[in-house]
BAVO-855142 format. One line per 3 residues: their letters; for each residue x, y, z of N, C-alpha, C. Coordinates in steps of 0.1 Angstrom, whole numbers, plus 5000, padded with zeros to 4 digits. Each point is the difference from the previous one (the first is absolute). Example, Ala and Ser with C-alpha at 12.3 -4.5 7.8 and 13.67 -1.06 7.14 Angstrom:
as> 5132:4943:5078:4991:5012:5000:5009:5012:5000 | 4996:5011:4993:5009:5011:5000:4992:5011:5008;
//
This chain:
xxx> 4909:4835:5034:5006:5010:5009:5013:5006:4994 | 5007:4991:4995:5016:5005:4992:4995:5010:4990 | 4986:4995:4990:5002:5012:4992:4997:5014:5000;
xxx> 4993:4997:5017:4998:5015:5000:5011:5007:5003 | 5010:4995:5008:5014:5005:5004:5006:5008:4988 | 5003:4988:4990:5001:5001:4986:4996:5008:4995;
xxx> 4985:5005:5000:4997:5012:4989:5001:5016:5012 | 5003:4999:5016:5003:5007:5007:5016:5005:4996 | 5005:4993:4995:5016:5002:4997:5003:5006:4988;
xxx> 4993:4994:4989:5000:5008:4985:4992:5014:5001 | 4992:5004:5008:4994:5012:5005:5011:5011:5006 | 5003:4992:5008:5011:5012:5004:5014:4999:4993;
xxx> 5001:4992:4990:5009:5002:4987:4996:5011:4990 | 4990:5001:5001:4989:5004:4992:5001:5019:5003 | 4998:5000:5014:5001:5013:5003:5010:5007:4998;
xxx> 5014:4991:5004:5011:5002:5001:5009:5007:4989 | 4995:4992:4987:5002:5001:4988:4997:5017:4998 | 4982:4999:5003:4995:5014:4999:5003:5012:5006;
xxx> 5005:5002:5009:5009:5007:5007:5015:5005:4993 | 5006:4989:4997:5013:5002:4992:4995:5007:4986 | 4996:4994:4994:4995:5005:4990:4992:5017:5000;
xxx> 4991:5000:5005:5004:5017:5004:5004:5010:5007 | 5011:4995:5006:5013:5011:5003:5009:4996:4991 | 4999:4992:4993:5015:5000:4989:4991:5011:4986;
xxx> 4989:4999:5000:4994:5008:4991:4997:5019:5005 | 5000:4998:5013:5003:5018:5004:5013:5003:5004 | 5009:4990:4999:5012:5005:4997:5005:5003:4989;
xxx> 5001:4991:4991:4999:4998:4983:4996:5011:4991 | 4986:5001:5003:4994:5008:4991:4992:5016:5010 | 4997:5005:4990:4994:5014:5011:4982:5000:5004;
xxx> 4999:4982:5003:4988:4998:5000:5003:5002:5018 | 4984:5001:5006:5001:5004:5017:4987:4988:5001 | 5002:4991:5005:4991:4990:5002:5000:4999:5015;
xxx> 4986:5000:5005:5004:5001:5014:4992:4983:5001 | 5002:4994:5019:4998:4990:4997:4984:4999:5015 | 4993:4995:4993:4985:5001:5015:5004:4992:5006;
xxx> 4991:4998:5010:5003:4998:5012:5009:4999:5011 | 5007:5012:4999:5010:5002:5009:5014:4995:4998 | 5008:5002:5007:5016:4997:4999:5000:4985:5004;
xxx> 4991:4998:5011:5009:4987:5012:4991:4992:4991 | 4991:5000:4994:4995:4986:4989:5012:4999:4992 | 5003:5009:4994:5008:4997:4986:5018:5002:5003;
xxx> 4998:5000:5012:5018:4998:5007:5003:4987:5008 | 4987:5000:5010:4999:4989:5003:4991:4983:4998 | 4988:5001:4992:4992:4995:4998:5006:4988:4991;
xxx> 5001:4997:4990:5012:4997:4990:5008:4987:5011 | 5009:5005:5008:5008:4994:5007:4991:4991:5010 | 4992:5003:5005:4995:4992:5012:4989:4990:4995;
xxx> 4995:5001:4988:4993:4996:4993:5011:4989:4995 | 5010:5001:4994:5012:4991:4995:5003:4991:5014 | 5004:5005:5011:5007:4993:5004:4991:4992:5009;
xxx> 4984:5002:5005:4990:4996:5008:4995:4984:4988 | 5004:5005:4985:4995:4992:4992:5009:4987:5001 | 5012:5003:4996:5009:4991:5002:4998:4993:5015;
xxx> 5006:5005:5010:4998:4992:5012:4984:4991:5001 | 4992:5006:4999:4986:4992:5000:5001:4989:4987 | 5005:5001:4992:5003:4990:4990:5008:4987:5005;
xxx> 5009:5005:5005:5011:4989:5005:4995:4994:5012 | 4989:5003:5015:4995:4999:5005:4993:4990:4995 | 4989:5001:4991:4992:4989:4992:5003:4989:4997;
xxx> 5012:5001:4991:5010:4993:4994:5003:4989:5010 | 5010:5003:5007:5003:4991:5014:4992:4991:5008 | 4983:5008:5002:4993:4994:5006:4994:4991:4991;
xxx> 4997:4998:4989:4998:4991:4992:5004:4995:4992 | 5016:4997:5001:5011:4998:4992:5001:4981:5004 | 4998:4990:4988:4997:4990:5004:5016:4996:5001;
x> 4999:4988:5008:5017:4993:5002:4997:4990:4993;
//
Protein backbone atom coordinates (compact mmCIF):
# COMPACT_ATOMS: atom_id res chain seq x y z
CA UNK A 1 0.00 0.00 0.00
CA UNK A 2 3.13 2.46 0.73
CA UNK A 3 4.22 1.85 -2.71
CA UNK A 4 1.43 2.98 -4.27
CA UNK A 5 1.61 6.25 -2.26
CA UNK A 6 5.17 6.17 -3.38
CA UNK A 7 4.70 5.97 -7.07
CA UNK A 8 1.43 8.51 -6.46
CA UNK A 9 4.12 11.01 -5.21
CA UNK A 10 6.87 10.67 -7.93
CA UNK A 11 3.80 11.13 -10.36
CA UNK A 12 2.99 14.33 -9.25
CA UNK A 13 6.81 15.09 -9.10
CA UNK A 14 6.61 14.04 -12.38
CA UNK A 15 3.99 16.48 -13.58
CA UNK A 16 5.30 19.12 -11.65
CA UNK A 17 8.61 18.97 -13.21
CA UNK A 18 6.55 18.95 -16.59
CA UNK A 19 4.83 22.02 -16.06
CA UNK A 20 8.01 23.95 -14.98
CA UNK A 21 9.70 22.74 -17.72
CA UNK A 22 7.30 24.23 -20.21
CA UNK A 23 6.76 27.61 -19.10
CA UNK A 24 10.43 28.04 -18.54
CA UNK A 25 10.67 26.92 -22.36
CA UNK A 26 7.76 29.58 -23.64
CA UNK A 27 9.40 31.96 -21.77
CA UNK A 28 12.91 31.18 -22.86
CA UNK A 29 12.49 30.53 -26.24
CA UNK A 30 9.76 31.73 -28.97
CA UNK A 31 8.31 28.17 -28.73
CA UNK A 32 4.18 28.44 -27.68
CA UNK A 33 3.47 25.06 -26.14
CA UNK A 34 0.22 24.88 -24.84
CA UNK A 35 -0.60 22.44 -22.07
CA UNK A 36 -4.09 19.71 -22.44
CA UNK A 37 -6.15 19.26 -20.24
CA UNK A 38 -6.96 22.29 -18.81
CA UNK A 39 -5.38 24.81 -16.36
CA UNK A 40 -6.74 23.19 -12.87
CA UNK A 41 -4.94 19.71 -13.86
CA UNK A 42 -1.71 21.30 -14.49
CA UNK A 43 -2.03 24.16 -11.58
CA UNK A 44 -3.60 22.09 -9.44
CA UNK A 45 -3.28 18.36 -10.01
CA UNK A 46 0.63 18.15 -9.37
CA UNK A 47 -0.05 19.54 -5.75
CA UNK A 48 -2.87 17.45 -4.52
CA UNK A 49 -1.46 14.48 -5.97
CA UNK A 50 1.88 15.40 -3.88
CA UNK A 51 0.47 16.20 -0.94
CA UNK A 52 -2.70 13.38 -0.78
CA UNK A 53 0.53 11.01 -1.57
CA UNK A 54 2.62 12.05 1.16
CA UNK A 55 -0.18 12.18 3.91
CA UNK A 56 -1.52 8.66 2.76
CA UNK A 57 2.12 7.45 2.98
CA UNK A 58 2.66 8.47 6.49
CA UNK A 59 -0.88 7.23 7.41
CA UNK A 60 0.45 3.65 6.35
CA UNK A 61 3.58 4.15 7.84
CA UNK A 62 2.19 4.73 11.41
CA UNK A 63 -0.39 2.13 11.19
CA UNK A 64 2.09 -0.46 10.49
CA UNK A 65 5.07 0.93 12.02
CA UNK A 66 6.34 -1.98 14.27
CA UNK A 67 7.62 -0.94 18.04
Amino acid sequence: MKLYFDVLFLLGIIFMVIKIGILLLNKLTPLDITLVSGSFFWNYGSLILIIGAGIGSSIVKDKYKED
